[in-house]
C-alpha positions, 0 to 999 in steps of 0.5 A: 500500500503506497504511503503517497496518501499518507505523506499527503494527510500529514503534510495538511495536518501540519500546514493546518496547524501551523496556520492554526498556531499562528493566528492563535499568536497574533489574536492574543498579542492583538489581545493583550493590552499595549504596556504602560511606559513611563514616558516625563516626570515633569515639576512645576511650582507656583508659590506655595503649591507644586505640581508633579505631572507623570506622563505615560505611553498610554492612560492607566487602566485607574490611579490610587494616592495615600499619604505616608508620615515620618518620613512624609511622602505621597505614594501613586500607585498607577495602574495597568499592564507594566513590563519590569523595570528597575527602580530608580528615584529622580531628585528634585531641586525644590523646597518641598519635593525631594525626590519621586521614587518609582518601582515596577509591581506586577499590575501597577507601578509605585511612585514615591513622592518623597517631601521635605519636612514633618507636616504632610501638604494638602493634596490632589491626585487626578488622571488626565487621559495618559496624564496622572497630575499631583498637586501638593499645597504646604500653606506654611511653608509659601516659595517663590516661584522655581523653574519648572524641572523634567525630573525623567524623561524617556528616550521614547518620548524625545523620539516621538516629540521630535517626529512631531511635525512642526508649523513652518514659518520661514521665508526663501531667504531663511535658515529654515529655507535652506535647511529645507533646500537640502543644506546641512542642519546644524549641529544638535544642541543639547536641550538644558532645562530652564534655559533658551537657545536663541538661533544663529544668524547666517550670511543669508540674513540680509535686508537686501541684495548683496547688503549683510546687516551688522547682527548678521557679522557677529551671532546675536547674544542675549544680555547676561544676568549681573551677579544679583539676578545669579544670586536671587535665582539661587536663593531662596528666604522663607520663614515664619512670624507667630504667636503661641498663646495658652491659657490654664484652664484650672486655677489660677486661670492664667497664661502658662505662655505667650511666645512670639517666635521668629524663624528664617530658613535660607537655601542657597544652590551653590551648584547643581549637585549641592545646596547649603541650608541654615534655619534659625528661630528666636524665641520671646515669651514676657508670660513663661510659666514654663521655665525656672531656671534658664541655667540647666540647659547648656549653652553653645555660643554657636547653637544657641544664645538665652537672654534669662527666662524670657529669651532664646535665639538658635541655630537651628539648622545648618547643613551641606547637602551633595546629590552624587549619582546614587549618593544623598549626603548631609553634613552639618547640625541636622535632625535624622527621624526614623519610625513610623509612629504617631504621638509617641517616639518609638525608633524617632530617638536619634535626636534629643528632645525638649520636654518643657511642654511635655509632648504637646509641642510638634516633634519638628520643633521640640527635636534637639538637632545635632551635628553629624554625617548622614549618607544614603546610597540607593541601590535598585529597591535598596537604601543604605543609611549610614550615621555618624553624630560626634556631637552629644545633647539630652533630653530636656527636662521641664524645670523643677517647679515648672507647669509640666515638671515630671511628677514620677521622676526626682529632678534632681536625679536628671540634673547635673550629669557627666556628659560624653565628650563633644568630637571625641572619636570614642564618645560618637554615636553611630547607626545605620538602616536598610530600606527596601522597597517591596511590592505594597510594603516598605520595609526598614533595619535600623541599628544605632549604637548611642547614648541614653538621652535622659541620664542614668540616676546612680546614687552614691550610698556614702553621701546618698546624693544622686550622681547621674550620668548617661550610658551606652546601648544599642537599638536593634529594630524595624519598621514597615508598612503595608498598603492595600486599597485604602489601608495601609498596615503599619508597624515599628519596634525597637529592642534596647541592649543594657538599658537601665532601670531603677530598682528596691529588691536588694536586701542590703539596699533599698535603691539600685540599677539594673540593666536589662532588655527593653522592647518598645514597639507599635502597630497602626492601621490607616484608613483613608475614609474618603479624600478630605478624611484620614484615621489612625489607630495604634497599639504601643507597648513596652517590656522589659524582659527578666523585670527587677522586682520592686521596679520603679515601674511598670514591666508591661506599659500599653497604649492605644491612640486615636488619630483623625485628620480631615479638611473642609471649605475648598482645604482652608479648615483643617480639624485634627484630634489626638488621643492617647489612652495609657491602659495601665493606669486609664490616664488620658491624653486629648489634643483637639485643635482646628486650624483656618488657612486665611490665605497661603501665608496667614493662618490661625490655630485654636485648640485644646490640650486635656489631661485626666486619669491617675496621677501615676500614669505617662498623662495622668500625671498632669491631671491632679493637683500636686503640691510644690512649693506651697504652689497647687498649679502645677498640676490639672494642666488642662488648657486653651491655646492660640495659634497665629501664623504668617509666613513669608518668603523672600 
């Protein structure tokens, strides 16, 4: 039987398959959706406000925006087919906007606005077609207007831009016209933002036959800026006038404060890779009811200058800022935040604090900056952080018979200590984290081998006189958060090694000091209930593993804390409320307040600070009467306060 038929037969069938197979392929690649690309990161600033515009190949199947806090940053996630891409991150020369970060999920990608400052702007994300357009408004924080700057900008869409054909104006006798009449173009000239190229003049300029003009013998020059104009452009002024007023709400009903502050901040380009930055702020306060005795906080005649109780002027900041490839470097007096939390420092205790208004003051102001090296690298999804701070400061105590004196804690024995010595290689503190960006989540390593910032209270048995000085230890934690439709889950802890405890469980002694572990962590959930409305909530807890007996002390301290931020009347009033509950003892915390925006640079705050619970407790203690010197008012700290601002720019 010849086997013709069947050499035919599978020669169809092949053929047939082929075919089949092929038109499969082409359905489905004429199925599939086109990639999204990014094609123009592209800045523009007006006043106070900014606007970030992300241009794509295509307009994204939806877009999602949430704000992050400490650090404070605007995440976009842009959604639609992406193809990998490697992350990457676009610095920006601005005052508010550091940079934008962007990474490749597999159904969207993640940009990052990275934002200078503690306090999150009001904002507006919308899609235009293939448009996505951030608008970010700080009503405190007004500039004058920058050069718009293209932060990325693809290959692809230079190529696209340039195939674009362009309206011809010329005339026979015009470059263009030769151009056309097939002389050589001129060389490319490589497109500067920011600034104009003006065309060059040729022999065929002319008013008339066989006539040249003068401007067609030399190239036309546009008149050069004078030194002035070269400086104005480079610098920038902002800075603040306000009033700060409260009231006690308990007797005596009287002002607990009337400060009146002064802050400037300069920022000078000295070139494109580098910015100098100094911050200072003066304080007059004729009421203060805060402070006793101006004498225990050390003074530096560079960081700061006191004129008795009623008068503060500080350096507040000043540093060097270098932008180096994938190097962010900052040297100088400075403060570094870590952590993710809200109302209580869990991982935020690089910087000392000032505690004369307890913890009601904003973390940016009551920080103490210090002098140190900061070095960040990014590599891809990663960032190392590197720190050295050879100079030393703690905590400040609210003074001894002041309104927010700590009741739990003898004053005497956070007075007078044996400081580490100021540019001593040996008495440094040092710290590094590790950053990546993964998927929904940011996740952080941090380790800081440091100083306690309140000193350690040893007593010498012989006098029983206090003889406080400040310990070393080392701070092991993380943090993260996580995202997902309106949620974002955070969290952070940090485990301390060798911190100090007071303790009365020897026999042979009734006070002493011993070290131990110590882990304070929290988690929070954000909600972002609709555009003009933002919650948290948090759990906070700390444990002291293998606790003394006797401690001085709580072993295991909970909080919970409540959060609610919101705006109303086109973004001018800004209600938020603060709760901080401690478990242990039911003692509580309420800040309420609710600031009007006049205008960009005039706004006032009214509010209320409220304290109940036992006095044992973090925020209970504020809440009882408690004597001192023949004085009830240094207890029930309720109060009313007034806030005034105008800022202004240079």
């Amino acid at each position: 039987m010849s086997s013709t038929p069947l050499r035919r037969k599978t020669w169809v069938f092949s053929l047939v398959a082929i075919l089949w197979i092929g038109a499969g392929v082409s359905f489905a690649q004429a199925a599939s959706p086109p990639v999204l690309r990014l094609h123009k990161v592209h800045l523009t600033a007006d006043g106070s406000q900014r606007q970030v515009v992300l241009q794509f190949s295509q307009a994204p199947s939806a877009i999602h925006a949430f704000p992050l806090s400490t650090p404070t940053r605007l995440v976009i996630d842009v959604i639609g087919p992406v193809l990998p891409h490697p992350s990457a991150a676009y610095p920006a020369k601005d005052t508010l906007l550091r940079r934008v970060r962007v990474g490749t999920h597999p159904q969207h990608l993640r940009f990052v606005l990275d934002l200078k400052g503690e306090k999150l702007p009001a904002f507006t994300v919308e899609q235009q077609g293939s448009r996505v357009r951030a608008v970010l408004r700080a009503p405190d924080r007004p500039t004058p207007e920058l050069r718009a700057q293209i932060l990325f900008e693809s290959p692809e869409a230079s190529s696209f831009a340039q195939s674009i054909p362009q309206p011809s104006t010329s005339t026979p006798d015009s470059p263009q016209a030769e151009q056309q009449a097939g002389a050589a173009p001129p060389p490319a000239v490589p497109k500067t933002e920011g600034a104009s190229v003006a065309p060059s003049r040729t022999a065929a300029s002319r008013q008339g036959p066989g006539r040249v003009t003068p401007s067609a013998r030399r190239p036309a020059r546009e008149p050069q800026p004078g030194l002035f104009e070269t400086l104005r452009d480079r610098l920038d002024v902002t800075g603040y006038v306000k009033n700060e007023t409260a009231l006690r709400l308990h007797s005596p009903h009287q002002l607990s404060k009337s400060q009146n502050w002064l802050q400037a901040e300069i920022e000078f380009e000295l070139t494109d890779w580098a910015e100098l930055t100094i911050l200072g702020r003066s304080m007059f306060d004729p009421v203060n009811h805060l402070e006793t005795n101006i004498e225990d906080f050390r003074t530096s005649p560079v960081d700061r200058l006191e004129g008795g109780d009623s008068f503060q002027a500080e350096l507040r900041e000043l540093y060097l800022d270098v932008l180096y490839e994938d190097f962010d470097i900052r040297l100088g007096r400075q403060q570094i935040v870590w952590g993710e939390s809200i109302g209580l420092r869990i991982l935020d205790v690089i910087n000392p604090q000032d505690f004369r208004e307890f913890i009601l003051n904003d973390f940016i102001d009551a920080r103490i900056p210090l002098w140190g090296l900061r070095v960040d690298y990014t590599l891809s999804d990663w960032t190392f952080e590197g720190l050295w701070l050879p100079d030393f400061e703690a905590n400040r105590p609210a003074d001894q018979g002041s309104e927010f004196q700590f009741r739990n804690v003898p004053t005497q024995a956070l007075r007078s200590a044996n400081q580490p010595e100021d540019w001593r290689l040996s008495d440094s503190e040092v710290g590094f984290r590790i950053t990546r960006f993964l998927r929904n989540m940011d996740l952080s390593v941090n380790y800081l081998y440091s100083w306690s910032d309140f000193p350690v209270p040893f007593l010498d048995r012989n006098t029983f006189r206090f003889k406080p000085r400040h310990e070393r230890f080392h701070l092991i934690g993380g943090s993260f958060n996580y995202a997902f439709d309106v949620f974002v889950i955070r969290g952070e802890g940090g485990l301390r090694l060798g911190e100090h405890f007071v303790s009365a469980d020897l026999p042979k002694s009734y006070y002493s000091i011993r070290q131990r572990e110590f882990l304070s962590y929290v988690l929070g959930l954000d909600w972002t209930v609709h555009d003009n409305l933002m919650a948290n909530v948090q759990f906070f807890q700390n444990v002291i593993f293998n606790a003394p007996g006797a401690l001085v002390g709580e072993s295991v301290e909970n909080a919970v804390s409540l959060f609610l931020l919101s705006d109303f009347i086109n973004e001018t009033l800004h209600p938020q409320l603060l709760v901080l509950y401690g478990i242990n003892f039911g003692d509580l915390l309420i800040r309420s307040q609710v600031r009007y925006d006049f205008s960009d640079y005039l706004s006032a705050t009214i509010g209320a600070d409220f304290f109940t619970g036992s006095r044992s407790g973090l925020f209970g203690q504020f809440a009882a009467p408690v004597r001192d010197h023949d004085r009830y008012w240094t207890g029930r700290n309720s109060r009313l306060f007034l806030e005034v601002k105008h800022s202004f720019a240079l």
